[in-house]
C-alpha positions as CSV (number, residue, x, y, z in Angstrom):
1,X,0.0,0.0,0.0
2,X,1.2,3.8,-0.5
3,X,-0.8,5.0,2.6
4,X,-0.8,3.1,5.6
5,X,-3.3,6.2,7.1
6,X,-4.7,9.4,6.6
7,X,-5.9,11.5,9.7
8,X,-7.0,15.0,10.5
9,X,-5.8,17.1,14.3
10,X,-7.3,19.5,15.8
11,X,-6.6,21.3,19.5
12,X,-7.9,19.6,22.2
13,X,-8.4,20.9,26.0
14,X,-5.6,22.9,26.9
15,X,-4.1,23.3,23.4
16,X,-3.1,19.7,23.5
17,X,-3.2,18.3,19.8
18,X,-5.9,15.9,19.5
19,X,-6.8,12.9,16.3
20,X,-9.8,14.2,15.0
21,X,-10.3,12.0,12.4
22,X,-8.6,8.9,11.1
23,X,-9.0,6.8,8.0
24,X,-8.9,3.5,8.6
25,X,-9.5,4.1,12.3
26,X,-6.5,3.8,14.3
27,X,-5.9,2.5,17.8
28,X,-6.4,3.8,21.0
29,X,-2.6,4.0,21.8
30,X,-2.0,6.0,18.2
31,X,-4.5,7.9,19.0
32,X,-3.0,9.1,22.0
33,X,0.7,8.6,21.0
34,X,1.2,10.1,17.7
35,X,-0.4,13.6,18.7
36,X,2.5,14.0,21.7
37,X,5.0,12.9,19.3
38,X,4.0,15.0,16.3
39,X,3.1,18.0,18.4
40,X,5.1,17.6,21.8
41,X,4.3,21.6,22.3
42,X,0.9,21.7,21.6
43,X,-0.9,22.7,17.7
44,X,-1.2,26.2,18.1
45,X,2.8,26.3,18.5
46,X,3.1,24.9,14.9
47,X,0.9,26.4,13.4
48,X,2.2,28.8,10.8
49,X,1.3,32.9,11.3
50,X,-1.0,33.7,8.6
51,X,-2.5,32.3,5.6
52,X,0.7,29.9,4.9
53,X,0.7,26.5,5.2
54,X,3.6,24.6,6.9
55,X,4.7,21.1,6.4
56,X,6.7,18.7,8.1
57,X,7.9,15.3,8.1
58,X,9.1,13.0,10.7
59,X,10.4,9.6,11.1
60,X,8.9,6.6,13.4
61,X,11.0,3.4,14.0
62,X,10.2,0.4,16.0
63,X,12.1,-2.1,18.0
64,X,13.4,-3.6,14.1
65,X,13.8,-0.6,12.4
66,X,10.6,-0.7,10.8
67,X,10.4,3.2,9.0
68,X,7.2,5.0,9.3
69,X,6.9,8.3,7.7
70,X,4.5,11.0,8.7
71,X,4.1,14.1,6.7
72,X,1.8,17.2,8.0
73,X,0.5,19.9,6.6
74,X,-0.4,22.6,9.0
75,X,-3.0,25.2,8.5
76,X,-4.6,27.9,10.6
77,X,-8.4,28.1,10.1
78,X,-9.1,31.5,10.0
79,X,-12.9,31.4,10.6
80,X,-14.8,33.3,13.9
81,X,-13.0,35.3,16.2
82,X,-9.7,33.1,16.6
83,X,-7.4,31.4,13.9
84,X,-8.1,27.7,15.0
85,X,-4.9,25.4,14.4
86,X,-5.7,22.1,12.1
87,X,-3.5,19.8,10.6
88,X,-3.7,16.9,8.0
89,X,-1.7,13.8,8.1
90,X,-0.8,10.7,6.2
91,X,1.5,8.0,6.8
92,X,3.7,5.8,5.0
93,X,6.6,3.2,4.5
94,X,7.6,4.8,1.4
95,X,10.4,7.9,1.7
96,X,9.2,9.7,-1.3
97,X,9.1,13.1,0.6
98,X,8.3,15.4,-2.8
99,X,5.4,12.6,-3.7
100,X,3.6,13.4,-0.5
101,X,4.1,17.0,0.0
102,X,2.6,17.3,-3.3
103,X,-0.5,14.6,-2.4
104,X,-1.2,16.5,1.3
105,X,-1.4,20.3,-0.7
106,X,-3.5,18.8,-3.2
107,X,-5.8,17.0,-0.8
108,X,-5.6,20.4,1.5
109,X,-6.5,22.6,-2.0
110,X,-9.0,20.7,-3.5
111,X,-10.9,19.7,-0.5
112,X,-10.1,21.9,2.9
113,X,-8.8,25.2,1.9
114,X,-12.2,27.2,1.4
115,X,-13.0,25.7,4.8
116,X,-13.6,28.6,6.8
117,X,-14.4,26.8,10.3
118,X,-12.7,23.8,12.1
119,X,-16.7,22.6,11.7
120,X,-16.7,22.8,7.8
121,X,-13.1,21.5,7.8
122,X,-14.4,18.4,9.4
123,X,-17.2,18.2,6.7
124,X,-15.3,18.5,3.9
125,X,-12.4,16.2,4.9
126,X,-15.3,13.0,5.0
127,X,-15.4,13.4,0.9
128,X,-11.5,13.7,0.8
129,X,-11.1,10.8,2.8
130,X,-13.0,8.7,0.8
131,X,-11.0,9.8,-2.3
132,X,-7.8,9.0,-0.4
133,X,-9.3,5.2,0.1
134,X,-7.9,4.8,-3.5
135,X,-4.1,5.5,-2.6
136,X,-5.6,3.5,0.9
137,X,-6.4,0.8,-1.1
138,X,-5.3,0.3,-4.8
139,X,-1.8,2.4,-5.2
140,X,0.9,0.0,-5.0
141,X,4.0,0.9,-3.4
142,X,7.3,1.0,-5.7
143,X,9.8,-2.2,-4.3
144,X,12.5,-1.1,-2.0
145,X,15.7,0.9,-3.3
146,X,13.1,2.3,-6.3
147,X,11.2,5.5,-6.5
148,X,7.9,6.7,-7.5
149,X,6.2,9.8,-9.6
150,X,3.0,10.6,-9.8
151,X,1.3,13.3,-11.5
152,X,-1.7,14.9,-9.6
């Protein structure tokens, strides 16, 4: 598989980061894990000022050096009286970094950006996550020591 998840954060009590969302559903213990990890100072501090968008990437390993990597694209929904932190995240054993920069800003521009409330982001990212069941489900990763390119 090329996605191993897909999953939406929001601020939870006491600027915490929380999973909102998560496609398929993951487990209670990445659910409470991955936000720490990710965002070990809360959302809000990585959220970018303005209209930008930041991404990151980070690398998980396991007791056998099993690579996960996470890529996030952080957003600040400007909607009501307060720019509300949200991020978007996917998964993978791949290391393509430029394939999913590219697959998180058009997920985040053809689905989330007019989103003008955390609410509507929530909506709208229940369409885009059944769209990202294809690279879920049916997009084959490239064999090790090979590379991939797609054109979105």
């Amino acid at each position: 598989d090329l996605l191993k998840g897909i999953a939406i954060f929001g601020e939870g009590p006491c600027g915490a980061a929380r999973m909102v969302r998560a496609f398929p559903a993951a487990s209670r213990e990445a659910r409470q894990s991955l936000p720490c990890i990710l965002f070990p100072m809360g959302l809000r501090a990585e959220a970018p000022a303005g209209e930008e968008a930041k991404l990151k990437c980070t690398v998980l390993t396991d007791s056998f050096t099993h690579r996960t990597y996470v890529h996030c694209l952080v957003v600040r929904c400007t909607g009501g009286k307060d720019a509300v932190p949200l991020c978007l995240v996917v998964w993978t054993h791949v290391s393509n970094l430029s394939l999913f920069r590219n697959l998180l800003q058009v997920l985040y521009d053809s689905h989330l950006k007019g989103a003008q409330r955390p609410q509507d982001w929530y909506r709208a990212s229940q369409g885009m996550m059944r769209r990202a069941l294809w690279f879920l489900s049916v997009a084959v990763a490239p064999p090790a020591g090979c590379s991939a390119s797609m054109h979105l």
